[in-house]
C-alpha positions as CSV (number, residue, x, y, z in Angstrom):
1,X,-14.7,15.4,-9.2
2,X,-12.8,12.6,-7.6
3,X,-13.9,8.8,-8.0
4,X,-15.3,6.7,-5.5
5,X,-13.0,4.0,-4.2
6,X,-13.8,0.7,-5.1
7,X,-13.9,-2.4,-3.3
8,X,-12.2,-5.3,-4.2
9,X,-14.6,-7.8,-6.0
10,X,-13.9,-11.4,-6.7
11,X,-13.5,-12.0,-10.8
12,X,-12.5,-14.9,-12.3
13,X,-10.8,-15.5,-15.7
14,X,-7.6,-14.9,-17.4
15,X,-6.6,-11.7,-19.0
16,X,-4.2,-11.6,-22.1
17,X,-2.2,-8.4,-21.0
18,X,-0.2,-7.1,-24.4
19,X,2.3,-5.9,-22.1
20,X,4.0,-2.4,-23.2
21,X,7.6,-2.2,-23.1
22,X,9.4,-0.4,-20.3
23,X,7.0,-1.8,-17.5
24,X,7.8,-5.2,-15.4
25,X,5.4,-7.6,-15.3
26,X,4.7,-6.9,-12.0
27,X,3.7,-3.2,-12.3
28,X,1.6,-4.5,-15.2
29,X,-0.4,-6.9,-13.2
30,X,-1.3,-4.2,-10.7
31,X,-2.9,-2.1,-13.0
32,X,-4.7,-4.8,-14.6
33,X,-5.7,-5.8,-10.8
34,X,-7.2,-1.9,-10.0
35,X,-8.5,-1.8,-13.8
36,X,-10.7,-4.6,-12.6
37,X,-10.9,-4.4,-9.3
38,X,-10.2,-7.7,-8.2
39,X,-9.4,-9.6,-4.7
40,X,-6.7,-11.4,-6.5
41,X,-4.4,-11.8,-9.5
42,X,-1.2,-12.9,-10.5
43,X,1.0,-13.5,-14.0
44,X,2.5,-16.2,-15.5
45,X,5.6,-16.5,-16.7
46,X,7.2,-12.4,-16.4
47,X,8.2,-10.7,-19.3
48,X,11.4,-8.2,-18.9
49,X,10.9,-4.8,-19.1
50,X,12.0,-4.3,-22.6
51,X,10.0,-6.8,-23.8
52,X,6.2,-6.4,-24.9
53,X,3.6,-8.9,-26.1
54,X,1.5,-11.6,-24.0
55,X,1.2,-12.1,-20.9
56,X,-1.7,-14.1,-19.3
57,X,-2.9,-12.8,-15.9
58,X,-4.7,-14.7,-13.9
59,X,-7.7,-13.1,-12.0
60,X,-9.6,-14.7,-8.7
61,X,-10.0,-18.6,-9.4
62,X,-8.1,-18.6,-12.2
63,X,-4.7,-18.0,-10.0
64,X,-5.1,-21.8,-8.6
65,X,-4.3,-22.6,-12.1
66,X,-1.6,-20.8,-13.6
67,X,1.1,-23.0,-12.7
68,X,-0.1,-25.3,-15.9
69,X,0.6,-22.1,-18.6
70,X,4.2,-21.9,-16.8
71,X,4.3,-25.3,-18.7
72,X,3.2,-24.3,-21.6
73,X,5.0,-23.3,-25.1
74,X,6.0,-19.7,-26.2
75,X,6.3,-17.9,-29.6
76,X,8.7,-14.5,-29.8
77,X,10.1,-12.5,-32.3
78,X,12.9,-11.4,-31.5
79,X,15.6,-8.7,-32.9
80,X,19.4,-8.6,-32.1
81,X,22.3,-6.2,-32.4
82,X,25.2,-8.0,-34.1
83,X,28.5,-6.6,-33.0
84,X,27.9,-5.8,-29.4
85,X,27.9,-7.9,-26.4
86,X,26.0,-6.8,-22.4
87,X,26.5,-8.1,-19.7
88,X,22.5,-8.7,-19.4
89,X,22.3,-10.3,-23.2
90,X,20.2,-7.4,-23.9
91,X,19.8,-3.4,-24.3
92,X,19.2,-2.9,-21.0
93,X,22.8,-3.7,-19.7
94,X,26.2,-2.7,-20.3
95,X,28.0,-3.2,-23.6
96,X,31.1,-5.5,-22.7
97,X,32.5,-6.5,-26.0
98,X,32.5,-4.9,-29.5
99,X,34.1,-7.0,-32.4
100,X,32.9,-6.4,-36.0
101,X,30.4,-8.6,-37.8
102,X,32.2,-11.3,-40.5
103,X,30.0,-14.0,-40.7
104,X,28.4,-15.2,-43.9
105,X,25.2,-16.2,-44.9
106,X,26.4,-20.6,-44.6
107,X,27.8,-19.2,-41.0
108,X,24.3,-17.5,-40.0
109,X,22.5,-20.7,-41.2
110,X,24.5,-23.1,-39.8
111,X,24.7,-21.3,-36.3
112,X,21.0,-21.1,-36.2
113,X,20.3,-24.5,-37.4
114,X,22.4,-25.5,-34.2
115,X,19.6,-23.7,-31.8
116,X,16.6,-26.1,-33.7
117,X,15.6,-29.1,-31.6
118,X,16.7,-30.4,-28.0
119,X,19.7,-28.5,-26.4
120,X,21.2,-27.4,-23.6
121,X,21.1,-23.8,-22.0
122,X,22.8,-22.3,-19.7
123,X,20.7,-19.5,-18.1
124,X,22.1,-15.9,-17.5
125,X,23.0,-14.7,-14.7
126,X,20.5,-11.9,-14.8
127,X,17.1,-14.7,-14.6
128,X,15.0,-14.9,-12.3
129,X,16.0,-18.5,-11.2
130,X,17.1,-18.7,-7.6
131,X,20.3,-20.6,-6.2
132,X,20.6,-21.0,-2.5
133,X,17.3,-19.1,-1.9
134,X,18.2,-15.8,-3.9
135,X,17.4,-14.9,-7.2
136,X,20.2,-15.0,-9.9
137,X,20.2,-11.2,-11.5
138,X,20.6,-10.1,-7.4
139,X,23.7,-12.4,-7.2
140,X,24.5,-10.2,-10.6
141,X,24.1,-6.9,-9.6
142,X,26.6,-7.4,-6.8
143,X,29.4,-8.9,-9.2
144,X,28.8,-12.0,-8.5
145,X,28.6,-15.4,-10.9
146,X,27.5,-18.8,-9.3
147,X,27.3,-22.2,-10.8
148,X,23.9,-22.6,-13.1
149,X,22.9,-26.4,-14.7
150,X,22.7,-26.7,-18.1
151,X,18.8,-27.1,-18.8
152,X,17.1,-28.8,-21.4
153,X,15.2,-26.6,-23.6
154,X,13.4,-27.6,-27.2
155,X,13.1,-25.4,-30.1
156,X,10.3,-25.9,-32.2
157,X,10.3,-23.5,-34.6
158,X,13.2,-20.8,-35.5
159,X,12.5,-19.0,-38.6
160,X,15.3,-16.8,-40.1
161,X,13.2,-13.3,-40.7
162,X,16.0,-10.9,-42.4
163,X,19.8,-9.6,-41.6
164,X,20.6,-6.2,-42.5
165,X,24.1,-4.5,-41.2
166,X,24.1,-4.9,-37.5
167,X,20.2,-6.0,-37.0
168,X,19.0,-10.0,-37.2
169,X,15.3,-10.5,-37.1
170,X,14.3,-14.1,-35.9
171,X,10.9,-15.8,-35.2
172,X,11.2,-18.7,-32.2
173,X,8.6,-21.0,-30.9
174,X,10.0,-23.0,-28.0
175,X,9.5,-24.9,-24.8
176,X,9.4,-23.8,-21.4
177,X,12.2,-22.4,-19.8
178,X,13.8,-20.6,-22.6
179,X,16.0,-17.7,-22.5
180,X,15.4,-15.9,-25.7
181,X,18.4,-13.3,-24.3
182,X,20.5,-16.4,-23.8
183,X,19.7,-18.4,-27.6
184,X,21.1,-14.4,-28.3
185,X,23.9,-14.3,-26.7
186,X,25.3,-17.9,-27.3
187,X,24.4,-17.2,-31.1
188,X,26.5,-13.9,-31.3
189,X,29.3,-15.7,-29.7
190,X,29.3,-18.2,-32.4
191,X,29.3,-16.0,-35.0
192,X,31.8,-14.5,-33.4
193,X,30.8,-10.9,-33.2
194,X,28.6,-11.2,-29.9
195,X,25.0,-10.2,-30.0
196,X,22.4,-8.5,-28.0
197,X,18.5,-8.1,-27.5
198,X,17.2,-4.8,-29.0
199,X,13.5,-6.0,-29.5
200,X,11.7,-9.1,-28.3
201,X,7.7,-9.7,-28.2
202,X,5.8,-12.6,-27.2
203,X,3.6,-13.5,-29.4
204,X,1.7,-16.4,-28.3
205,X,1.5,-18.4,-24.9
206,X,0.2,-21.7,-25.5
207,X,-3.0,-21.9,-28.0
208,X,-4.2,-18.6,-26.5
209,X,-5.6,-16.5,-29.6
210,X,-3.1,-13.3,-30.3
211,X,-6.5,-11.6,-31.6
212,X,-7.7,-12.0,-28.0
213,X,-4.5,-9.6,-26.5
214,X,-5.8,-5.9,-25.4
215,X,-3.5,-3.0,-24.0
216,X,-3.6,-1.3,-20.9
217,X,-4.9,1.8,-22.6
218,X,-7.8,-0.5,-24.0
219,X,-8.5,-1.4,-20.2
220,X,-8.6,2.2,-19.4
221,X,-11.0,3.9,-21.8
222,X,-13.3,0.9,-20.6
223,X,-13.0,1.9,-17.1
224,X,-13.1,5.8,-17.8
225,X,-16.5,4.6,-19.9
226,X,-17.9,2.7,-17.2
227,X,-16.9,5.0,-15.1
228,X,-18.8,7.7,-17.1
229,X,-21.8,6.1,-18.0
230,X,-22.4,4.8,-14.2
231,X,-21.7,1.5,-14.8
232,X,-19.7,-1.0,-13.5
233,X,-16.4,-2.5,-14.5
234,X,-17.9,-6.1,-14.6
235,X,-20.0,-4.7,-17.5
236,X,-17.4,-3.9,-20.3
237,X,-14.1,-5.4,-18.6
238,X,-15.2,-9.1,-17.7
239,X,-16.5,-9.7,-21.7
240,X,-12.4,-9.7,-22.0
241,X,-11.7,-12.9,-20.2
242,X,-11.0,-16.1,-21.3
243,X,-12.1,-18.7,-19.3
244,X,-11.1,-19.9,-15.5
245,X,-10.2,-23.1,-16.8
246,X,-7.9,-22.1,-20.0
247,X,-4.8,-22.3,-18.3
248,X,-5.4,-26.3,-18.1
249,X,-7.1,-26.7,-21.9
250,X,-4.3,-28.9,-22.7
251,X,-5.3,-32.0,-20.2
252,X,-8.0,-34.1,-21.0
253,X,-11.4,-33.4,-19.2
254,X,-13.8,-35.7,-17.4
255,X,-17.5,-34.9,-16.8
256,X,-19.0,-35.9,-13.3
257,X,-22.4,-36.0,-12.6
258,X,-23.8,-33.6,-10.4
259,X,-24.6,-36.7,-7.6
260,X,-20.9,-37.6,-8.0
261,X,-19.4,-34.3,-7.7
262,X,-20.4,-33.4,-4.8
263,X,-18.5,-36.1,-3.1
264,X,-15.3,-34.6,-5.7
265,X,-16.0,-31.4,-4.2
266,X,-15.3,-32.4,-0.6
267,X,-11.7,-33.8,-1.4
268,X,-12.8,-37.3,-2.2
269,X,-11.6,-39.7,-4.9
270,X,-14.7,-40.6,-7.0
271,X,-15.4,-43.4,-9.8
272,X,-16.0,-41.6,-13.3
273,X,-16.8,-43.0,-16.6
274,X,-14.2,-42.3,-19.9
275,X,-11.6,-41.3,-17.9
276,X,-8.1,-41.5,-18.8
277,X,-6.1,-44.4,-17.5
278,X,-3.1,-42.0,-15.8
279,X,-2.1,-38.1,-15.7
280,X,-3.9,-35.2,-15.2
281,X,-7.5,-34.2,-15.5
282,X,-9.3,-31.2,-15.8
283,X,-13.3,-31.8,-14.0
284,X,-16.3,-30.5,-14.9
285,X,-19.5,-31.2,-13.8
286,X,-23.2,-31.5,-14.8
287,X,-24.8,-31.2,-18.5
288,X,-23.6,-27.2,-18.0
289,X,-19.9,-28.6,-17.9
290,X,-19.1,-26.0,-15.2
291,X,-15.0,-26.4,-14.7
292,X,-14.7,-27.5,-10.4
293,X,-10.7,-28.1,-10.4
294,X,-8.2,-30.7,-11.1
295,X,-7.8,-34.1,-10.7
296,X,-5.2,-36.6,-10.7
297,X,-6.2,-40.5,-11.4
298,X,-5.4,-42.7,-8.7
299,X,-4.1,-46.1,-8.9
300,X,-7.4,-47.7,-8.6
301,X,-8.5,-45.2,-11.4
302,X,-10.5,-43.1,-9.5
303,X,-10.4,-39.1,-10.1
304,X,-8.7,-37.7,-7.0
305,X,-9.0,-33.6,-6.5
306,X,-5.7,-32.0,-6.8
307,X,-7.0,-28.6,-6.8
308,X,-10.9,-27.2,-6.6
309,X,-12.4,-24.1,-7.8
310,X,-14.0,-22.5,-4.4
311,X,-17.9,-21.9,-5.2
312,X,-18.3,-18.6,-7.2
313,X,-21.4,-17.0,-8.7
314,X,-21.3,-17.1,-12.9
């Protein structure tokens, strides 16, 4: 018996994927998109193919904010091959070096202890940042390097987990924009011995809950339930969600009155009590709280709409 097709249907929330290893982030969106059924989704912040762990889609609504988790902090763990340098700073390229492994222990701490705080890094060539309106790793496959700047990246948090023979285990919490290949890379070569990804999983994106991550397989056996028991997807799959507004729970938030945001809605500035003096808002309105965009404060102080959630049904 052959399913029904389903139309699209407009959702809105934000999914935390635990993406499976061997699958871009791409092809996982896509089947998190017909799993649901939605209109719209995207990701933030792709994942490469070997690596697993979270990564926060974005259904309906929710897409207007993602840029704000592309911001946001990361947590991996993270295993290397000592001994073996790729051209891709992980398992998924061509070895290009071998040397033998002759640290010691004062070496391997003092190395790593260079990676803690603010520093520069140099991204690989195979990224997905663009120079002259191509991405990098397509300027790669064809041979070919070009100039990357030296960005500033923090390190948090990088815990030394174990060393055994040719295998280093490492825990890193870090700011946007970091290359957990490239920290792997640059460590191996001082050490000396060159390194490599083997493993890497995200554990966390921001504050998001870890406990709150589900597997595509999860999605499925909901959808094959639903699908059994003549229900709809809405029915098991939305209870997953975390809210439109999570991507922003960072930024202060400033309650409008119903009266007043409906002037807010329309694209005007409006007057608003306890707001913040400068930055970013997130707006919600009435005693319910219900999140209606993004704000900006102006100048004069008002709250000026940066970006609105389009009316949806709860």
């Amino acid at each position: 018996m052959s399913r029904p097709r389903r139309r699209g249907r407009d959702v809105h929330g934000v999914l935390l994927l635990d993406k499976p290893q061997g699958l871009s982030s791409n092809d996982a969106l896509q089947k998190v998109k017909r799993l649901f059924t939605a209109n719209r989704a995207g990701h933030t912040g792709a994942l490469d193919p070997l690596a697993t762990g979270m990564l926060p889609i974005c259904l309906g609504e929710a897409t207007k904010f993602s840029q704000y988790l592309l911001d946001s902090d990361k947590r991996y763990r993270v295993i290397a091959r000592l001994g073996q340098r790729t051209d891709t700073s992980d398992a998924d390229g061509a070895i290009i070096s071998e040397r033998p492994v002759t640290f010691t222990e004062e070496q391997l701490a003092q190395a790593l202890d260079s990676f803690r705080g603010e520093t520069q890094q140099v991204p690989s060539m195979y990224s997905a940042l663009k120079y002259q309106g191509r991405k990098l790793y397509e300027y790669a496959r064809e041979g070919i390097e070009v100039p990357r700047e030296a960005r500033s990246i923090t390190v948090y948090e990088l815990q030394f987990i174990r060393w055994e023979g040719d295998e280093l285990e490492l825990e890193i919490h870090c700011s946007k924009g970091t290359y957990i290949r490239t920290i792997t890379d640059d460590l191996g070569e001082m050490l000396g011995c060159g390194a490599h990804v083997i493993y890497l999983r995200r554990l966390q994106v921001a504050t998001y809950p870890i406990a709150s991550m589900v597997t595509l397989e999860q999605l499925a056996e909901l959808s094959e339930e639903a699908y059994r028991t003549e229900r709809t997807p809405a029915e098991l799959l939305d209870a997953l969600l975390m809210p439109m507004d999570s991507p922003a729970a960072a930024y202060p938030a400033v309650n409008l009155p119903l009266a007043v945001s409906a002037y807010f809605r329309q694209g005007m500035p409006v007057q608003a009590v306890n707001a913040p003096s400068s930055g970013l808002v997130r707006v919600t309105e009435g005693e319910e709280q219900k999140f209606i965009g993004m704000a900006e404060i102006a100048d004069d102080g008002r709250v000026a709409p940066r970006r609105l959630v389009v009316e949806y049904s709860d």
